[in-house]
Every structure is written in structure tokens, then in C-alpha cells.
matplotlib code that plots the C-alpha trace (Angstrom):
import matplotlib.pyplot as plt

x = [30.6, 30.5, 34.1, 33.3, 35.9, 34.8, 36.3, 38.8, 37.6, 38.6, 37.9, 35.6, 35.9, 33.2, 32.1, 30.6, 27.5, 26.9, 23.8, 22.8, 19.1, 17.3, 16.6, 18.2, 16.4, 13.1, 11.4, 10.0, 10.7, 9.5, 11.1, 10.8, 8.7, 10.8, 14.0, 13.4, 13.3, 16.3, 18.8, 17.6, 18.7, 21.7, 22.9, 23.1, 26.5, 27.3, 27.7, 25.6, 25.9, 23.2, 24.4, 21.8, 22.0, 19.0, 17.2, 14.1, 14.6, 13.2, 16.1, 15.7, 11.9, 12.3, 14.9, 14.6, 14.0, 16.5, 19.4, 22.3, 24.3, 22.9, 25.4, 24.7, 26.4, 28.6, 29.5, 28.3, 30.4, 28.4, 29.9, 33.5, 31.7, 31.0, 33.7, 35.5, 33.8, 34.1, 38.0, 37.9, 35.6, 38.7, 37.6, 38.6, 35.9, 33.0, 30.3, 28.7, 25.4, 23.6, 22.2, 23.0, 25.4, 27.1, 27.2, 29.2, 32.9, 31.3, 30.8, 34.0, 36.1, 34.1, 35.3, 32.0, 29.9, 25.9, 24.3, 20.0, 17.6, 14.8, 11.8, 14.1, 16.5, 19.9, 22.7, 25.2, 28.3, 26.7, 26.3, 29.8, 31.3, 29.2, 30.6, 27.4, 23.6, 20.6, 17.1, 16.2, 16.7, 15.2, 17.5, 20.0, 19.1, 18.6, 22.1, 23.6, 21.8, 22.4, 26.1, 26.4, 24.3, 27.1, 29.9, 27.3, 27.0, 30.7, 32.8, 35.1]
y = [-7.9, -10.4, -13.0, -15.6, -17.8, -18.4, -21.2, -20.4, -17.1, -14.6, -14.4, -11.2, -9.4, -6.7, -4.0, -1.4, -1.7, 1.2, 1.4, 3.3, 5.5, 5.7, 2.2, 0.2, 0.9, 3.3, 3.6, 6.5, 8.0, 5.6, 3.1, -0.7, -2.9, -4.1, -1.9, 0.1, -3.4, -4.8, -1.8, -1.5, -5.0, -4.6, -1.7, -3.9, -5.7, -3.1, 0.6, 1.6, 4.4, 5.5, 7.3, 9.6, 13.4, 13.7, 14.6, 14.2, 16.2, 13.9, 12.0, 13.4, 12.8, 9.2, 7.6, 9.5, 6.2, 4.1, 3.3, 4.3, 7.5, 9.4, 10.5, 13.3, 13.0, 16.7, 17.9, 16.8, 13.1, 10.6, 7.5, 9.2, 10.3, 7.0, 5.1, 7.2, 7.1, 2.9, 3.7, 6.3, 3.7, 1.0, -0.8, -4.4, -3.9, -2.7, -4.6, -2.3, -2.6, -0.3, -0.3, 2.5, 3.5, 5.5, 2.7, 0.6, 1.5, 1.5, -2.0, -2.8, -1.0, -2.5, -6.2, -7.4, -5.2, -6.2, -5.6, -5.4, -5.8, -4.1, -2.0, 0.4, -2.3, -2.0, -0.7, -3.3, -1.0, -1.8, -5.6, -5.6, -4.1, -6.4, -9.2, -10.4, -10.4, -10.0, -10.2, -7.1, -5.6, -8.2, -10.3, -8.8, -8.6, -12.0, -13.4, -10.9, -12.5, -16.2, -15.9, -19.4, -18.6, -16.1, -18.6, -21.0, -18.5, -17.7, -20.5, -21.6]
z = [15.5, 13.1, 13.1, 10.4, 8.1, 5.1, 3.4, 0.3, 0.3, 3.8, 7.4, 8.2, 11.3, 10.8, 13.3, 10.7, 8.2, 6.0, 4.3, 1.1, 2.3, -1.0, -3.5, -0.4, 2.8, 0.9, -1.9, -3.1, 0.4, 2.6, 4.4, 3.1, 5.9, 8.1, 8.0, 11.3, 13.1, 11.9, 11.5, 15.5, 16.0, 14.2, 16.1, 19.1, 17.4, 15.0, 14.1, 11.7, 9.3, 6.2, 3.6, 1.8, -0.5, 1.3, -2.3, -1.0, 2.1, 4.2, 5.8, 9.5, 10.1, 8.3, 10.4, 13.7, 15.7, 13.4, 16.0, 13.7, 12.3, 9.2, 7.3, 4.7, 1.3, 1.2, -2.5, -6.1, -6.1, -4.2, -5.6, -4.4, -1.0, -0.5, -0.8, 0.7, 3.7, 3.7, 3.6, 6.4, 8.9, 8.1, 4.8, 6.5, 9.1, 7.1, 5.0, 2.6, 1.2, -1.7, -5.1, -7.1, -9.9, -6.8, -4.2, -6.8, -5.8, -1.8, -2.3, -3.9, -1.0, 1.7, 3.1, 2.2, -0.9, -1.1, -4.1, -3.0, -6.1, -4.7, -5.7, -7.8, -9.4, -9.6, -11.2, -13.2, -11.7, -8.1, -9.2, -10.7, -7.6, -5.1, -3.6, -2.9, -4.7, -2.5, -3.8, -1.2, 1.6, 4.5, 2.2, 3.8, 7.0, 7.0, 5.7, 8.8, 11.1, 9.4, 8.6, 7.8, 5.0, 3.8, 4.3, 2.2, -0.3, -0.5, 0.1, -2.5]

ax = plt.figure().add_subplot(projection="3d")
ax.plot(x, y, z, "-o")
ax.set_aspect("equal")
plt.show()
């Protein structure tokens, strides 16, 4: 869990990371160096969940040894799949992290949204909706676990 005040800004009590799978943890279906590692570590504090459509069929075999919940992306609305699934997990307790067109309402309905960068770029709705910029994905990783760095980052 993550219990951090943030000056002028909120206090997050987080238990749940969700994870967009393609652009955010893999490119071009392969996972980005270093992902297995830290969603492993992670898993130790939080739940983890990765979204993915799954349109490269490959979801299973590529995180197999990733400690976390794959979630598969049902019907033809990701972005709504999405955040809806922030709202069911209890928005208040979830930090959301993506970079597509369809993780950009994800990120707004999570406590904390991350917009990545990364190899594919991102989408202006994800950086609109984002609380949060990260060049890429070990970015991440990092400010987790650093949290000073998000109260750094944050703090009014």
C-alpha cells in the first residue's frame, strides 16, 4: 500500500495499480526490460491488474510469470472498459497508468493517472487525462518505489 500526503494536493491511500499491456509495459509484443522485475516487486504491496484486447494474441504466454491479474478487454469500447474497471476496483484506491487514446479516461478516474511516453508515444487524451507524465515505464516504477519523488512532483 502506498499512504502518502501530498502537500496542497490529496493524501493517497492506494492498494491497486492497473497497468495498460500494449505501448505501456511492451512494444511490439514484447515486454520492455525490466517490467517482469518490478510488476513482481510491486505485487508484494499491491494488487496488480493489466489490462490488454489481447490484439496480438499473445497476452498469456507473455506475462505467465508477471505476479498480477490479466484482465482481458470484453466488447468493442476499451477506453469505457477501462475506466470502468478503475471505478469497480474503488477509484480512491487505484493509480492508473497507460498511454493510449483508450487509457485516457482510466487515468482520469484513477486517484492517481500516469501518462508513460514510451517506445509508441502517447496519446494527448492520455496526457490530458494524466495526473502525472513519465518519460517510460521504469519511470514509473521508480516514482512508486520513491514516493517522495511523487509528493516532489505534485505538491502545490
Amino acid at each position: 500500500m502506498l499512504d502518502l500526503n501530498i502537500p496542497g494536493c490529496k493524501n493517497l491511500k492506494v492498494e491497486k495499480i492497473v497497468f495498460d499491456l500494449n505501448g505501456t509495459l511492451a512494444c511490439d509484443g514484447k515486454l520492455i526490460a525490466g517490467v517482469k522485475e518490478s510488476i513482481n516487486r510491486l505485487s508484494e504491496e499491491f494488487e496488480i491488474y493489466i489490462l490488454t484486447a489481447d490484439t496480438l494474441g499473445n497476452a498469456e504466454s507473455l506475462l505467465r510469470d508477471l505476479k498480477a491479474e490479466v484482465v482481458i478487454i470484453e466488447g468493442n469500447d476499451g477506453s469505457k472498459f477501462k475506466a470502468d474497471f478503475v471505478e469497480k476496483l474503488g477509484r480512491k484506491r487505484v493509480i492508473a497508468v497507460g498511454n493510449g487514446n483508450n487509457d485516457a479516461q482510466m487515468l482520469k478516474n484513477a486517484e492517481l493517472g500516469i501518462a508513460i511516453i514510451g517506445p509508441e508515444g502517447t496519446a494527448r487524451a492520455a496526457l490530458l487525462g494524466a495526473e502525472l507524465i513519465s518519460r517510460e515505464i521504469n519511470d514509473v516504477f521508480d516514482l512508486i518505489f520513491n514516493p517522495d519523488r511523487i509528493k516532489a512532483t505534485l505538491r502545490k
